[in-house]
C-alpha atoms as a printed R data frame, in Angstrom:
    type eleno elety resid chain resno       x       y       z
1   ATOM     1    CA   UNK     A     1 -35.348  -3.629 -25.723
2   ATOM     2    CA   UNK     A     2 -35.549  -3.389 -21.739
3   ATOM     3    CA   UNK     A     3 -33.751   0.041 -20.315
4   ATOM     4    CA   UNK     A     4 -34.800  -0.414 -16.683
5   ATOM     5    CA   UNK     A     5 -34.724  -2.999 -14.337
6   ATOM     6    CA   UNK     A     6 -38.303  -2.615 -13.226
7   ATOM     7    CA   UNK     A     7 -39.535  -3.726 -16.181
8   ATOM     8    CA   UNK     A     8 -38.378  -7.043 -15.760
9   ATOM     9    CA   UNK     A     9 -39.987  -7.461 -12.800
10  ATOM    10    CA   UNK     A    10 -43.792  -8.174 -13.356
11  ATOM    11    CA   UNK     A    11 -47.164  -7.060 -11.496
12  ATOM    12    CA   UNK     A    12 -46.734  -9.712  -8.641
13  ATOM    13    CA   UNK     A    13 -43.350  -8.119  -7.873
14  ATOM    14    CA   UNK     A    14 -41.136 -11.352  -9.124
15  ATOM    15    CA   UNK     A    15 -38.811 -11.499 -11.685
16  ATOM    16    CA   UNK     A    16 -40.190 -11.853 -15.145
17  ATOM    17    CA   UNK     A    17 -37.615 -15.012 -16.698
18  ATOM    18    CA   UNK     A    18 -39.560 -14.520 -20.025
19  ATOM    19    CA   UNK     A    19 -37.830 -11.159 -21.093
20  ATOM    20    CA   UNK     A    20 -34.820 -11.919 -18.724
21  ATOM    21    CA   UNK     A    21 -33.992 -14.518 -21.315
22  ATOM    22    CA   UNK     A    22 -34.867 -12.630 -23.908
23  ATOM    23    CA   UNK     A    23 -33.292  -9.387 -23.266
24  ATOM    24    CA   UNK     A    24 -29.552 -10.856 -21.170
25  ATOM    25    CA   UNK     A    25 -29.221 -14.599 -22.276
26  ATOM    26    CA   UNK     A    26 -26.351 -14.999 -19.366
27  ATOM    27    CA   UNK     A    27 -26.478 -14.601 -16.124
28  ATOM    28    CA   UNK     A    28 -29.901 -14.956 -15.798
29  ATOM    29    CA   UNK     A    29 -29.959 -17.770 -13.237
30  ATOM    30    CA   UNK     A    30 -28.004 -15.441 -10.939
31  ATOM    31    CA   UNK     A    31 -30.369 -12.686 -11.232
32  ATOM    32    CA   UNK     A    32 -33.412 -15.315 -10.251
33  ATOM    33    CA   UNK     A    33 -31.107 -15.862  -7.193
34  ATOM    34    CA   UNK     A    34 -31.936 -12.319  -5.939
35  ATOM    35    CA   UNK     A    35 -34.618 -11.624  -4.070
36  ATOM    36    CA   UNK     A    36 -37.309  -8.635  -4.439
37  ATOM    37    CA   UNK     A    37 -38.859  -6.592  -2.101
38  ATOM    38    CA   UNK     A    38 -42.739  -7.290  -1.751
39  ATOM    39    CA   UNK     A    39 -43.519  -3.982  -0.158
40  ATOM    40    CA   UNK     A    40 -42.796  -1.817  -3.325
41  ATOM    41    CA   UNK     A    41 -40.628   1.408  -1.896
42  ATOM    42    CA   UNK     A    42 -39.252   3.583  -4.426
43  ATOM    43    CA   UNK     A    43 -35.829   3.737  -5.558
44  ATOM    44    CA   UNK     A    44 -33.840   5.279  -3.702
45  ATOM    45    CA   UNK     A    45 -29.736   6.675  -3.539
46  ATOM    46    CA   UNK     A    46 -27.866   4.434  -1.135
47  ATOM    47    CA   UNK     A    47 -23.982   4.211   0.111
48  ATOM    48    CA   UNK     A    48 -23.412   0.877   1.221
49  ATOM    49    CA   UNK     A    49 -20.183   2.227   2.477
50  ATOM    50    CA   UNK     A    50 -21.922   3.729   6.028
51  ATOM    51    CA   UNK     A    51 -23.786   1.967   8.080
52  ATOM    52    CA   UNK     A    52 -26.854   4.749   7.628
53  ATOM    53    CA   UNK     A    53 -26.310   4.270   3.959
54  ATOM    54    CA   UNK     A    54 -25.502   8.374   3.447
55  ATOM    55    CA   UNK     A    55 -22.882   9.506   1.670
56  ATOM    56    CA   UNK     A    56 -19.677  11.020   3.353
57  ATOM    57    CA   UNK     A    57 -16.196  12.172   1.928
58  ATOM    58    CA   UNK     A    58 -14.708   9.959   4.918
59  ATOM    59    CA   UNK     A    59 -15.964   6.748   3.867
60  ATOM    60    CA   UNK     A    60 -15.214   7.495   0.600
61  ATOM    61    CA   UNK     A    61 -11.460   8.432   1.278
62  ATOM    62    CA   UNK     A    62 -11.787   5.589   3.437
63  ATOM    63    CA   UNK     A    63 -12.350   3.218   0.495
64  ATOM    64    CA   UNK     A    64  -9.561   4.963  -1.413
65  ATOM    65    CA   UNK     A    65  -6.880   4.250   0.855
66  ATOM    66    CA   UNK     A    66  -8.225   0.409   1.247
67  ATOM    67    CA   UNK     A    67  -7.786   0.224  -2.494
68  ATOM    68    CA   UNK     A    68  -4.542   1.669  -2.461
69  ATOM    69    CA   UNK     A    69  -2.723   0.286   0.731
70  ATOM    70    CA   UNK     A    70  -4.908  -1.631   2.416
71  ATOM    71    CA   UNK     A    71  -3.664  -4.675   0.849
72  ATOM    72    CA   UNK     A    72  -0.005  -3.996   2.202
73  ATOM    73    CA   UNK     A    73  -1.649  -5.222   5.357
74  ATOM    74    CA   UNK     A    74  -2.825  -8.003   4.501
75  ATOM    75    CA   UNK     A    75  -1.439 -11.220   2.489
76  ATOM    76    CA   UNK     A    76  -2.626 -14.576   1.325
77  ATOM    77    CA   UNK     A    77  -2.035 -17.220   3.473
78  ATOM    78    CA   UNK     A    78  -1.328 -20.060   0.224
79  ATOM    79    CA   UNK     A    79  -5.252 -21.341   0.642
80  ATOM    80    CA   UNK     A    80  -6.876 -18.114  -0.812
81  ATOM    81    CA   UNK     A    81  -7.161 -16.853   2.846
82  ATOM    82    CA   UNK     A    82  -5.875 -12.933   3.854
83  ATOM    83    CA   UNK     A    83  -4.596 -12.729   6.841
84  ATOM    84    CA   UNK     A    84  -2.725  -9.523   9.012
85  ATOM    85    CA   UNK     A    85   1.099  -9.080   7.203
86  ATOM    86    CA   UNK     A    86   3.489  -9.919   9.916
87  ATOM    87    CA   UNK     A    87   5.613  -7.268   9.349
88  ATOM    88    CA   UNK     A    88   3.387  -5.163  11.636
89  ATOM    89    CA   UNK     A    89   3.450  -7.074  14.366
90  ATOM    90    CA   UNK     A    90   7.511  -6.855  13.870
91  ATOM    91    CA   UNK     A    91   7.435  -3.169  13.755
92  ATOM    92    CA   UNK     A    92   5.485  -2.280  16.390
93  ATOM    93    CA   UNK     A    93   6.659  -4.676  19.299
94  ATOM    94    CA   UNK     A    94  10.246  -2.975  18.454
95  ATOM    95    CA   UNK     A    95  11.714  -0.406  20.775
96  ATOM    96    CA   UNK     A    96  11.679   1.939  17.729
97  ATOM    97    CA   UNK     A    97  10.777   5.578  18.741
98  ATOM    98    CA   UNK     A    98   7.017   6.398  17.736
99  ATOM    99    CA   UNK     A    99   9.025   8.973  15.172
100 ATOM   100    CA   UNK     A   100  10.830   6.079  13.315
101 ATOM   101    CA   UNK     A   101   8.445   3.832  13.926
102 ATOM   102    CA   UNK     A   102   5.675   6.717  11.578
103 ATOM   103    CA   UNK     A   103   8.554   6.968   9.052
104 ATOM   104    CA   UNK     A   104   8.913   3.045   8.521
105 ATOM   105    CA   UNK     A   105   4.731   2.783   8.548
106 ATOM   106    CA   UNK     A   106   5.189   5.737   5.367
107 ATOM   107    CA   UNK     A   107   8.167   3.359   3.529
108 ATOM   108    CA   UNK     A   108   6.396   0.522   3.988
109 ATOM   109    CA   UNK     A   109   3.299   1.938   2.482
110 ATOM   110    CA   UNK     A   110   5.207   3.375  -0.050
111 ATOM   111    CA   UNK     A   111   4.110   6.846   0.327
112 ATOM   112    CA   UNK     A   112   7.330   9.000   1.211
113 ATOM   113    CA   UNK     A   113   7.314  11.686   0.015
114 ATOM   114    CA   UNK     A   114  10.010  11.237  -2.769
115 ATOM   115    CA   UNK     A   115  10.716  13.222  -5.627
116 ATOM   116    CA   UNK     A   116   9.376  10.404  -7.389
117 ATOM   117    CA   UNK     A   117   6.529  10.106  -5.743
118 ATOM   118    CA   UNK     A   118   5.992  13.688  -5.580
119 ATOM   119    CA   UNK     A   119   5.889  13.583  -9.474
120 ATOM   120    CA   UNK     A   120   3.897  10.900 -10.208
121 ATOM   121    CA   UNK     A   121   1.208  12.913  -8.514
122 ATOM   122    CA   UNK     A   122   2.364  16.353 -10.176
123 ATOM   123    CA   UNK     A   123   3.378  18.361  -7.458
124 ATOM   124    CA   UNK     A   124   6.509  18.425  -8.893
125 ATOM   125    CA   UNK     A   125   8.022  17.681 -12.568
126 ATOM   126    CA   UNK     A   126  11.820  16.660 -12.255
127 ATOM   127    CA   UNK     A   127  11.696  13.332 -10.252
128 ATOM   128    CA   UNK     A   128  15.894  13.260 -10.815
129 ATOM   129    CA   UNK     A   129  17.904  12.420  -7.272
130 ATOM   130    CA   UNK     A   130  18.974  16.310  -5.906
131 ATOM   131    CA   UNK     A   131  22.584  14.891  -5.121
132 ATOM   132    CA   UNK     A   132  23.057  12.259  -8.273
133 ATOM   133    CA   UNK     A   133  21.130  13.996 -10.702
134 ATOM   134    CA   UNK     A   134  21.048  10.545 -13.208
135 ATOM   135    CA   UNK     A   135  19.272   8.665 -11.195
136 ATOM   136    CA   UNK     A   136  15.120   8.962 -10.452
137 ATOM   137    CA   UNK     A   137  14.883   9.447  -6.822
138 ATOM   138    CA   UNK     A   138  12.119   6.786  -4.889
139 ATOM   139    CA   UNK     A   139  12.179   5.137  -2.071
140 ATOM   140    CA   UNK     A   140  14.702   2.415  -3.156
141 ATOM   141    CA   UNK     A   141  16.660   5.327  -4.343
142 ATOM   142    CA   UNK     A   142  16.608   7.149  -1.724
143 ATOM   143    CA   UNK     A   143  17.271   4.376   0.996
144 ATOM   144    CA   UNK     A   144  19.205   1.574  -0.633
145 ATOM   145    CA   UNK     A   145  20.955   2.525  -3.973
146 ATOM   146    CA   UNK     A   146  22.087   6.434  -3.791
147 ATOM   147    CA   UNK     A   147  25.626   6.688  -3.254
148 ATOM   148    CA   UNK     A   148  24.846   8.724  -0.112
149 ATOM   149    CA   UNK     A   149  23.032   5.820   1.279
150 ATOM   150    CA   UNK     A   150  25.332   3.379   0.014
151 ATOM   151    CA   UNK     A   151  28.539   4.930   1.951
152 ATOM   152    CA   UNK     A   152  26.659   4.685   5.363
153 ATOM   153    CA   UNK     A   153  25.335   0.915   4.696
154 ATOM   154    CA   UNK     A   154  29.096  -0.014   4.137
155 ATOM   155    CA   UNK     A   155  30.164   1.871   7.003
156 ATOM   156    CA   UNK     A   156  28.035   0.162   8.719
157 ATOM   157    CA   UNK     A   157  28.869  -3.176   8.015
158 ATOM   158    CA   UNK     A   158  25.657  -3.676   6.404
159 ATOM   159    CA   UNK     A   159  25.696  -3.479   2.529
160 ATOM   160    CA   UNK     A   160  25.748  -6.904   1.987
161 ATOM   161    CA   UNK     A   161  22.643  -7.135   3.461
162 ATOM   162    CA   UNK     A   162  21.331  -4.123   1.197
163 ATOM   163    CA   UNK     A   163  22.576  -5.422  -1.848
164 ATOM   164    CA   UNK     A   164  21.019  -8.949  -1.295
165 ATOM   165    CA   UNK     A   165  17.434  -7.109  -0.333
166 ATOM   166    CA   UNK     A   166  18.410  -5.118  -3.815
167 ATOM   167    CA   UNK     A   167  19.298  -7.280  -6.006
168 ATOM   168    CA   UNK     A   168  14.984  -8.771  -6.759
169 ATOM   169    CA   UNK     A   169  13.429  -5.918  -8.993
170 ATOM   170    CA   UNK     A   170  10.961  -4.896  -6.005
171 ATOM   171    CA   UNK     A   171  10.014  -1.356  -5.235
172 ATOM   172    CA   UNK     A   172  11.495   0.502  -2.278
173 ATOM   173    CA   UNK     A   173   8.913  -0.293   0.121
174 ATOM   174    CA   UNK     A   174   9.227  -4.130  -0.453
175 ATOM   175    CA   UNK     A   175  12.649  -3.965   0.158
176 ATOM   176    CA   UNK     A   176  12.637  -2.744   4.024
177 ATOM   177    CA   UNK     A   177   9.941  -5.163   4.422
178 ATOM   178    CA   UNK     A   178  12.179  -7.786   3.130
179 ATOM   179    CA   UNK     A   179  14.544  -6.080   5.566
180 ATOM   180    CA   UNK     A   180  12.736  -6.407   8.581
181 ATOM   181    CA   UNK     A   181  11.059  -9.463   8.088
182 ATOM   182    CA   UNK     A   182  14.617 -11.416   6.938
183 ATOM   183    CA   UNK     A   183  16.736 -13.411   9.054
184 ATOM   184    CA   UNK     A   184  20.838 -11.936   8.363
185 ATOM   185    CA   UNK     A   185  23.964 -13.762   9.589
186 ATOM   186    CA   UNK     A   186  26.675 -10.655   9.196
187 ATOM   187    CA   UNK     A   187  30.024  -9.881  11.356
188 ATOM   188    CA   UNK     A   188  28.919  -7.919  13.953
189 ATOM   189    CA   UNK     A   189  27.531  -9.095  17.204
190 ATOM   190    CA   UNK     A   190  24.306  -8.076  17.219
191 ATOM   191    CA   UNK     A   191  20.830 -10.051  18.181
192 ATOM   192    CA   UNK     A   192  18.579 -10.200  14.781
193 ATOM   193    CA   UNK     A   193  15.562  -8.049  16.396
194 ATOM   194    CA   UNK     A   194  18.354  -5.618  16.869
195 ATOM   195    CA   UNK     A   195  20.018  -5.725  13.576
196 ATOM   196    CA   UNK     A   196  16.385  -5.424  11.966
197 ATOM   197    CA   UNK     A   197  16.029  -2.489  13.989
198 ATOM   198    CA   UNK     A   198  19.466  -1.046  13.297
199 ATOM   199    CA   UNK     A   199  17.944  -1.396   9.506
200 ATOM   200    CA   UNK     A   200  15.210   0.866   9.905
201 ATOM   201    CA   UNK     A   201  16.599   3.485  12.382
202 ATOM   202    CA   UNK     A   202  20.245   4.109   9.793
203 ATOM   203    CA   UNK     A   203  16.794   4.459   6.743
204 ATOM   204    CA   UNK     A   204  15.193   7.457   8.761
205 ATOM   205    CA   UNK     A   205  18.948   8.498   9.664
206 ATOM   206    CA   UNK     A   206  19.807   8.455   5.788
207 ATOM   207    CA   UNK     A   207  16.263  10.551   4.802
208 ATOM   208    CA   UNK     A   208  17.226  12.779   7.446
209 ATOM   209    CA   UNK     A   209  20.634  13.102   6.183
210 ATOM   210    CA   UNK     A   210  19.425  13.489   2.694
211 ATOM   211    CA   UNK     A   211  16.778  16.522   3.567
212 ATOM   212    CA   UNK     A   212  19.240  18.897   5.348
213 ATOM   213    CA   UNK     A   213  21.920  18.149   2.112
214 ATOM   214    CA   UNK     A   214  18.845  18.939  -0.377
215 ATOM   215    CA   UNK     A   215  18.066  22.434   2.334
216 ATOM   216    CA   UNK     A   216  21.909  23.019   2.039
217 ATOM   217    CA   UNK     A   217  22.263  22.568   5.764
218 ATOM   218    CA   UNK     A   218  25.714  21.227   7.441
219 ATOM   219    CA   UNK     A   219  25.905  17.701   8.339
């Protein structure tokens, strides 16, 4: 039984198809396919990740977040092509502050930091909303479906909107995307780049709101 791949490579440095049929059975046309070096070098421990092909704890947190988030940037464009989400564009053509305009880039990649979220990585272990203990406090939580939140959406004129964006099972994060890339008809007289933008500012005004209640502060 073959254990390394050098010994299915024979003493003129091609691939021996002999024991690659013997030993795999599939894939063996593929590994014909790839080509050998003729200069024998020694093995030898490479990143592919770097462009020098070292190691670094950069590249590799840089590969981490592309496998978590990454594809939040990026969506299929129906003929198996990705192409740039246009929710970014929206967000950062607005006249947002830089401050609200951070906090939305956090929703949207769904890492505020929630109780929720703050449990399912263990840094803390009750995940339970601070002002309506029943309820498991996330981003849609937090945003769209506490009562807190809900009371300054209708005072707004806006939970309609809310409760449409609410009503598909979609995490927190999907909603204000839904949000700002949506086109609303309500009663007020607003322009819809403004509304959209009304949207996000009244979230970071309701997170806000939410962390001086939780740090029993006045508001």
């Amino acid at each position: 039984m073959v254990k390394n791949v050098d010994e299915l490579i024979d003493a003129s440095r091609n691939w021996n198809e002999e024991l690659l049929r013997e030993n795999l059975r599939v894939y063996v046309s593929k590994i014909l396919s790839i080509p050998l070096s003729q200069h024998g070098m020694e093995d030898f421990v490479s990143w592919r990740f770097n462009k020098n092909y070292i190691f670094s704890v950069c590249s590799a947190y840089h590969i981490e977040w592309e496998s978590q988030f990454g594809k939040i940037f990026q969506r299929l464009d129906g003929q198996g092509r990705a192409e740039i989400n246009p929710v970014w564009g929206v967000m950062w053509k607005s006249k947002l502050t830089a401050k609200i305009k951070i906090f939305s880039w956090k929703c949207l990649h769904g890492i505020l930091p929630c109780l929720g979220a703050l449990a399912n990585r263990h840094i803390v272990t009750n995940a339970s909303c601070p002002l309506y203990s029943k309820d498991r406090k996330d981003i849609k939580h937090t945003l769209f479906r506490c009562e807190c939140a809900r009371e300054i959406w209708r005072k707004m004129g806006l939970w309609s909107i809310i409760e449409e964006a609410c009503a598909t099972d979609r995490p927190g994060s999907a909603v204000l995307e839904y949000l700002i890339m949506g086109n609303f008809i309500t009663s007020e007289d607003r322009e819809d780049g403004d509304l959209k933008e009304v949207i996000i500012t009244m979230s970071r005004y309701i997170w806000w709101i939410r962390r001086q209640k939780v740090h029993g502060e006045v508001v």
